[in-house]
Structures are given as C-alpha cells and as structure tokens.
C-alpha positions as CSV (number, residue, x, y, z in Angstrom):
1,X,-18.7,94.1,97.0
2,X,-21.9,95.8,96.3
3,X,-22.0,97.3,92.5
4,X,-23.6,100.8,91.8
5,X,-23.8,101.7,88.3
6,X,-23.7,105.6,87.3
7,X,-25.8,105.0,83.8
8,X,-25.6,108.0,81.0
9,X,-23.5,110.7,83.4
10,X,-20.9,112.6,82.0
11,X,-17.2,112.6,83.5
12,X,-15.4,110.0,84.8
13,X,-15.5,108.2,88.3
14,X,-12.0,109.4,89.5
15,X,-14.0,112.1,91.8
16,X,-16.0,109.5,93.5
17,X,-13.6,106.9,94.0
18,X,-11.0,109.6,95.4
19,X,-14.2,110.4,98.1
20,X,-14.3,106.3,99.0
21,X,-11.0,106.5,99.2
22,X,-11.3,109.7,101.8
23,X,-14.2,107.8,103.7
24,X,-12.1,104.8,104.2
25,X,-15.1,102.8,102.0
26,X,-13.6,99.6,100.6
27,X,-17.2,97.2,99.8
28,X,-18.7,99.5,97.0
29,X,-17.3,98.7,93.7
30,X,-18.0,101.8,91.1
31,X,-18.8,101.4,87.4
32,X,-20.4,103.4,84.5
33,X,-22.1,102.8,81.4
34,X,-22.3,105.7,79.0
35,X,-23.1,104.1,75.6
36,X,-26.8,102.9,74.0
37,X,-26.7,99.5,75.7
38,X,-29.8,99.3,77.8
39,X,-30.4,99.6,81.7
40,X,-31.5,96.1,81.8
41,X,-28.8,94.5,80.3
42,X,-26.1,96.5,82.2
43,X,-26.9,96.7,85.4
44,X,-28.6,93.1,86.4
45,X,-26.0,93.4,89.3
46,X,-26.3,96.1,90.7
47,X,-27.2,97.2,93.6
48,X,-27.2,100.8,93.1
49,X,-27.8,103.3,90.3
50,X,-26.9,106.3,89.7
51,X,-29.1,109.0,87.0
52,X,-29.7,112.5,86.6
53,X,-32.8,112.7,83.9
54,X,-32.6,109.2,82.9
55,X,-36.4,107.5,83.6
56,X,-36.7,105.0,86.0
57,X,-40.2,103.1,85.5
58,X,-41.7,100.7,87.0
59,X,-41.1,98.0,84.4
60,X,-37.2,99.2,84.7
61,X,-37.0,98.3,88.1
62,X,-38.7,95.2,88.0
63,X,-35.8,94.0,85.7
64,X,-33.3,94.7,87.7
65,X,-33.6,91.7,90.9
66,X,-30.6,93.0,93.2
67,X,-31.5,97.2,93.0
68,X,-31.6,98.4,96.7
69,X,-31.3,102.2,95.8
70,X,-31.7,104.8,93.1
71,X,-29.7,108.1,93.8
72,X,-30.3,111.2,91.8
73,X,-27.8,113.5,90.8
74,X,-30.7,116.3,91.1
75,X,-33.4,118.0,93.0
76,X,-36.0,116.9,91.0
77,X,-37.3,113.2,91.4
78,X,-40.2,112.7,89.0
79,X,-38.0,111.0,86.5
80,X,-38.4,108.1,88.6
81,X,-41.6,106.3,89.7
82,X,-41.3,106.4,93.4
83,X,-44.6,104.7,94.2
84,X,-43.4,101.7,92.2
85,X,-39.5,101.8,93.9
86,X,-41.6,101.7,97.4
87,X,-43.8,98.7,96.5
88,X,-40.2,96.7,96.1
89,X,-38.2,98.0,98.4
90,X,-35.9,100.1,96.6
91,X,-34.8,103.8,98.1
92,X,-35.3,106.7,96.3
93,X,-32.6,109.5,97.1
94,X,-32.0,113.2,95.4
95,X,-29.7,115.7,95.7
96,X,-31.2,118.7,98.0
97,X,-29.4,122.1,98.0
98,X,-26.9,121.2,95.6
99,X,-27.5,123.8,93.6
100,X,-29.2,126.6,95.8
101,X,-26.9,129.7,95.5
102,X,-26.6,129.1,91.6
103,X,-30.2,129.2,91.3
104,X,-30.6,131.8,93.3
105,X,-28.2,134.1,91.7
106,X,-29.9,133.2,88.2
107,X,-33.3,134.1,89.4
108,X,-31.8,137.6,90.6
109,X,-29.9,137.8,87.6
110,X,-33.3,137.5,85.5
111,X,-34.7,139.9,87.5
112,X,-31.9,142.5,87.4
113,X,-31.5,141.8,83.3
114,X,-35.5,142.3,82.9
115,X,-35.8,145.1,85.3
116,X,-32.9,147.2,83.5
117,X,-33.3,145.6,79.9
118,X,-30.2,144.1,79.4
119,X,-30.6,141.5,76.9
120,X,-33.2,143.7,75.4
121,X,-30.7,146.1,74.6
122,X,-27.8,144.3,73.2
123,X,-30.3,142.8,70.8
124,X,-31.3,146.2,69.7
125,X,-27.4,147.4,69.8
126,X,-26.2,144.5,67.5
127,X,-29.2,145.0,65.2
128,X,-28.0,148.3,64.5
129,X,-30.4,150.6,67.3
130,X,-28.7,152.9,69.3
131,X,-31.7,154.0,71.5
132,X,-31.7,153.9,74.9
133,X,-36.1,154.4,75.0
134,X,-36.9,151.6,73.3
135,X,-38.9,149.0,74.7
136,X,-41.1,149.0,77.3
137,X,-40.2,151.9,80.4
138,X,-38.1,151.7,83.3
139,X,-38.5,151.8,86.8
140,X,-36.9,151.5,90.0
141,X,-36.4,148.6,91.8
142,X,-36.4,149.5,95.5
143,X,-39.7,149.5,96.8
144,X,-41.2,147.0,94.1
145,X,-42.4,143.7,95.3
146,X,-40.5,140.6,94.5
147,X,-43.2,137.1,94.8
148,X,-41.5,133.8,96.0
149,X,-44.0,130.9,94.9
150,X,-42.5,128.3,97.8
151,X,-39.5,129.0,100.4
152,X,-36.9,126.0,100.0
153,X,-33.4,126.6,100.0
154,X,-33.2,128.5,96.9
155,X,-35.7,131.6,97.7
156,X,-34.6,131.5,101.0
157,X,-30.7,132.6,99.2
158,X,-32.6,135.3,97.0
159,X,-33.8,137.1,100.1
160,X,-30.7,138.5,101.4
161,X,-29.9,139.6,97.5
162,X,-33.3,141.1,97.2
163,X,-33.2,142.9,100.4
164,X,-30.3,145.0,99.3
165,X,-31.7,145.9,96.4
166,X,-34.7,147.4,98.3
167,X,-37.0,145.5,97.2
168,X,-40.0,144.0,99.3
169,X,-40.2,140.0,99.4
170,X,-43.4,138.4,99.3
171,X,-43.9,134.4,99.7
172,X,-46.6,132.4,98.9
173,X,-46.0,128.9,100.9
174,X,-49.2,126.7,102.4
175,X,-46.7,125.1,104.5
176,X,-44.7,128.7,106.0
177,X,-46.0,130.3,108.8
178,X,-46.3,134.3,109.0
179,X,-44.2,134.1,111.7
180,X,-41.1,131.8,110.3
181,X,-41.5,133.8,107.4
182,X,-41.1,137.0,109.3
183,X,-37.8,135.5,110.5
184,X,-36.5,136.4,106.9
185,X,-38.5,139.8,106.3
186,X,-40.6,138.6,104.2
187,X,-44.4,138.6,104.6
188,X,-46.8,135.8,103.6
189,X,-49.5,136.2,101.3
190,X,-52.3,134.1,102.0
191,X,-52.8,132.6,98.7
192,X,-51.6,132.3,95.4
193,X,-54.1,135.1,93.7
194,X,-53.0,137.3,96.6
195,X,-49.0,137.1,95.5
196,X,-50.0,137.3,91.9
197,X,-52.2,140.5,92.0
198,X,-49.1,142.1,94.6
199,X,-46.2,141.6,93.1
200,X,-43.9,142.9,90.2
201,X,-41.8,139.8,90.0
202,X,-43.3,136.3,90.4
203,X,-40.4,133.7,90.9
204,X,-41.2,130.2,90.7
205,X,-39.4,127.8,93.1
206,X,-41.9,124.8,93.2
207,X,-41.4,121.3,92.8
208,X,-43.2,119.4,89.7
209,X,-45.7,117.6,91.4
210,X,-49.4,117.0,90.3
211,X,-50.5,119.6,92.3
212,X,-47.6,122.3,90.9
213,X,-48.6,120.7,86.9
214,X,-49.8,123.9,85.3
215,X,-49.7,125.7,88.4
216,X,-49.5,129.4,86.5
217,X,-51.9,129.0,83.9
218,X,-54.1,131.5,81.7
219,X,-56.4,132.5,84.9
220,X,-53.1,133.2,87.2
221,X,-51.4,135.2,84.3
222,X,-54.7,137.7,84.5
223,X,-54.6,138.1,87.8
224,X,-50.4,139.7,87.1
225,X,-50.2,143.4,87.0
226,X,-49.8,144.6,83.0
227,X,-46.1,145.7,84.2
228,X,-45.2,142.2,86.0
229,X,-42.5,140.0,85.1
230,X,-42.6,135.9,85.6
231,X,-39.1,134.0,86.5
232,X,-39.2,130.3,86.0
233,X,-36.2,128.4,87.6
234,X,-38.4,126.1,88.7
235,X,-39.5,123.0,86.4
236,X,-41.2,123.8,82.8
237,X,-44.8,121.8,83.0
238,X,-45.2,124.3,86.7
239,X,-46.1,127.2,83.6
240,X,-48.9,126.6,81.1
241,X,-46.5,127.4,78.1
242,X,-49.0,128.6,75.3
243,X,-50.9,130.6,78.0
244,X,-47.7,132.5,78.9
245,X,-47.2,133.1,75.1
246,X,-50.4,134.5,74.7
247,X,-50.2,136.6,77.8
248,X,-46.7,138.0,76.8
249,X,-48.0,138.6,72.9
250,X,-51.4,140.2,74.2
251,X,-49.4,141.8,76.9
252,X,-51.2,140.1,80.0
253,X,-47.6,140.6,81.7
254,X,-44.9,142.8,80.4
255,X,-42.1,140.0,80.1
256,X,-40.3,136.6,81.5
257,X,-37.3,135.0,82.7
258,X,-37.1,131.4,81.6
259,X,-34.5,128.7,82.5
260,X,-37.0,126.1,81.8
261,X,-39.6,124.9,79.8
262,X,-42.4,122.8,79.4
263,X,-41.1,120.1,76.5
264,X,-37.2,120.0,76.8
265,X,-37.0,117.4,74.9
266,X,-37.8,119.0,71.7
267,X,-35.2,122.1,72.5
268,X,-38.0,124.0,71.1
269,X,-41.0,126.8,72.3
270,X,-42.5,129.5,70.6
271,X,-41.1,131.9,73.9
272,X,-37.9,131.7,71.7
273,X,-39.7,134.0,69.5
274,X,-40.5,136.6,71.5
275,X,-38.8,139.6,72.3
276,X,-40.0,140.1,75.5
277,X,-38.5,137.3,77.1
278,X,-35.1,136.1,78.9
279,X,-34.0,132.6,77.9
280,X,-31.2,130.6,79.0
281,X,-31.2,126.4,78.4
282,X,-31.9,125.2,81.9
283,X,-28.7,126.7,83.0
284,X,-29.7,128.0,86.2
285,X,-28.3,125.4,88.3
286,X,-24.9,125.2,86.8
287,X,-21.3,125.8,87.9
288,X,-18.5,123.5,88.3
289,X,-18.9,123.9,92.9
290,X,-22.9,122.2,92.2
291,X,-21.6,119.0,90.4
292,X,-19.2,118.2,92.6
293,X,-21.7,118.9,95.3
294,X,-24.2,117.1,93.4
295,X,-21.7,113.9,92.8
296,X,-21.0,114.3,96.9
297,X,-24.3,113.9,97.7
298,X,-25.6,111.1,95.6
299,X,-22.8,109.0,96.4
300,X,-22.8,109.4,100.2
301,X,-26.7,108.2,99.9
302,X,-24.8,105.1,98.4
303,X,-22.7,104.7,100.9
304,X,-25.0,104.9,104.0
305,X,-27.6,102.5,102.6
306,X,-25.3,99.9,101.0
307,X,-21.8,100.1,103.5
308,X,-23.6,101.0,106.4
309,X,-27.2,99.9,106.1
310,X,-28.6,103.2,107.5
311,X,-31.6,105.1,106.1
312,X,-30.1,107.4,103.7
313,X,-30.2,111.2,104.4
314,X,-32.1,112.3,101.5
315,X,-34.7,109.9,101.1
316,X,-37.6,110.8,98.6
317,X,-39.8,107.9,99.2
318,X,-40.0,107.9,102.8
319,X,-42.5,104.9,103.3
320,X,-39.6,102.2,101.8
321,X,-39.0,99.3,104.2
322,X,-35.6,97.0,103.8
C-alpha cells in the first residue's frame, strides 16, 4: 500500500476515497493530519503528500526518505521548493484550471463593481449619503479597453464576458502570438508599457515567479491613465503594495480591485484604508464546484505516479527523473 498524507486541509477524505473507489484504485491508503504535530514526524511514511499553502522546503523534504510526490491543491506552486524536490526525485504536481471560471467571474465582477461604483455606494448609503454624484464620474463601458497581463485559462474565460459588454480586450503575453491571440479578438500589445498606457482596466493573471515579483511597481503605475483601474486576482508580491497605495492616495490611478495581497499572512495592508479600492480576502477562486475540482485533480496526480507509475499530468518540475 503506498501512504499519501493530506497535511493541514480542511474536510474529511470521504470525497477522495469515494473517487478510488470509482477508479477501481485499491494500493493507495489515504490519511490526514490536521493538528500542530509536525510534517516530519507524521509523514516518515509516506509516499505522497498532499498541501495547499503549507511550505515545503528543502530541509522538509530531506526528512521525509520514502516522498515520491507532492500534489498541490492549487495553481500556485512557489510554496514548495521545486529545485530542491528535482534534485531528489520527488514530483511536483498543482492543480491547473481548477478554478478558472471563478476567477474569471471575480475579475469581471471587480470590473463591473468599479466601473459602476457599487461598493462605493453602499458605503456612502449606510453612512447616511444619499447621493448618487459622489465619487469619482462615470462612464460607459463599451468601447473602453480592458488589459489582460498573461492569457492562461482564466483571461481566456473573461473574454467572452468582456466582449459582450463591448469592451475591447487587450493582452500583454511574451509567449502569445498576434495571431493566436486574434483567435479570441483580442489584440496583443507588444509590451507591458504599451498595455499599461492603453488600457482602462489592467487585470493581472500572472504567476509569482521572480520575473512576475514586483511586476507593477511605482514606474508601471505612471505609465496608467489618471482614470485606470488595476484588478489583482493574480498573486499579492506580482503588485508593489506601498507603490499602489501611494498611486491611489496621490491619484496615479483612479482605483483597484484586490483579491490578493502582498503579506497575507498578517491579514493586514493599508489598501484597507482606502476608499478607492475593492477588497475581497483572496476569495476569487472560491465556490464549492473548484474544491471538488481541486481535490479531483490532486489526487488523480497520486494516483498515476504511485498506482500506475506514469508521469503525472500536471507536473511542475518537469526535469524530475524516477
């Protein structure tokens, strides 16, 4: 029997084992550990493990002799140190897509709530304002320009939504062509600066990589239009947090949408201060369909690379040999 241990996730495993049960899978043997006893201690036998935000290190993984995969209940991977799992042999796996019409709708939805002043609103309502010019002026939104910062699965669901609310879709992605892009009406700005300087909505789909760290800082937030509103779905650290403060205070950018942001850990930012803004506690990718399709996913990884020694679907660290 190979052991996988699902270490600090919420609900019980009756889901998972009902899907072995489905798949006719009788060799994994499904346990979970929820409490303040440590990953070492629990899971010397296992061979698989199971996390959402949890951080796998190096050192973690090293202490653990019989770990042949790590599956993510996620899209994001950078809570685990993938150049250490390659080095010894363990698969990294995630969770792609999971959650990519929840997202979606939520960026829209931040869009919609900004463009019309929603939120603004009922906070002037229930504080006893019944004015329907305060705040900063409306427009309408067919004909403005929506940016997409990357074109995975989740921008690729907002353009449908977009294009029926007349608006023009924009996409900054290196790795896009004009043409592929075309394939979904959009058109492909060149470079970042080019998307920023075009756009009334910048919506950030990236990934947190080195490369995305920061990626929107206090030189990108210039280059917004005064009336331009930033959406971040994406991961915190992608946004330079006091730099967006500043540029909403100074009025850089006229407001944001924010699932996420840069220190979660604290539940704290000074964006909570500010009326300008949109805030929901990384919420974006939630509803009861993701995660089941989230728990799907992670443990079908599980079962191809321990029942059926096959490369697993979603493999992060692509380079692992076993």
């Amino acid at each position: 029997m190979h052991e996988i241990l699902y270490y600090h996730i919420d609900d019980t495993l009756d889901y998972e084992n009902q899907l072995l049960q489905e798949w006719s899978v009788t060799d994994l043997c499904l346990r979970e550990e929820k409490g303040e006893v440590p990953l070492a201690e629990c899971a010397q036998n296992a061979e698989g493990l199971v996390v959402e935000y949890e951080q796998i290190t190096a050192e973690k993984m090293r202490q653990l002799p019989n770990l042949k995969i790590i599956s993510l209940q996620s899209i994001g991977y950078n809570n685990v140190d993938t150049a250490a799992a390659t080095q010894q042999n363990i698969c990294v796996t995630n969770a792609p897509g999971f959650c990519a019409e929840e997202v979606a709708t939520h960026a829209v939805g931040m869009i919609l709530d900004l463009a019309r002043k929603l939120t603004y609103f009922d906070r002037t309502v229930r504080s006893g304002k019944w004015n329907p010019l305060l705040g900063y002026p409306l427009h309408r939104m067919s004909g403005e320009t929506v940016g997409l910062v990357y074109f995975g699965n989740i921008p690729q669901k907002m353009v449908p939504i977009l294009e029926a609310l007349q608006m023009q879709v924009l996409v900054y992605a290196p790795t896009k062509s004009k043409e592929y892009l075309a394939e979904f009406g959009c058109e492909k700005a060149e470079t970042l600066d080019e998307l920023l300087e075009r756009s009334d909505f910048v919506s950030l789909h990236t990934p947190l990589m080195p490369q995305t760290t920061h990626l929107i800082g206090e030189k990108e937030l210039k280059r917004m239009k005064k009336t331009a509103f930033l959406i971040n779905t994406a991961r915190g650290p992608v946004v330079d947090e006091p730099a967006l403060v500043q540029a909403l205070k100074i009025g850089e950018i006229l407001g944001a949408g924010i699932d996420v942001i840069e220190d979660e850990g604290t539940e704290e930012s000074e964006l909570f201060k500010l009326e300008n803004t949109v805030i929901t506690p990384h919420a974006a990718f939630i509803s009861e369909d993701s995660f089941y399709d989230a728990r799907k996913k992670a443990l079908a990884q599980m079962v191809q690379r321990l029942s059926k020694c096959e490369r697993p679907e979603f493999l992060v660290n692509k380079a692992v040999k076993f």
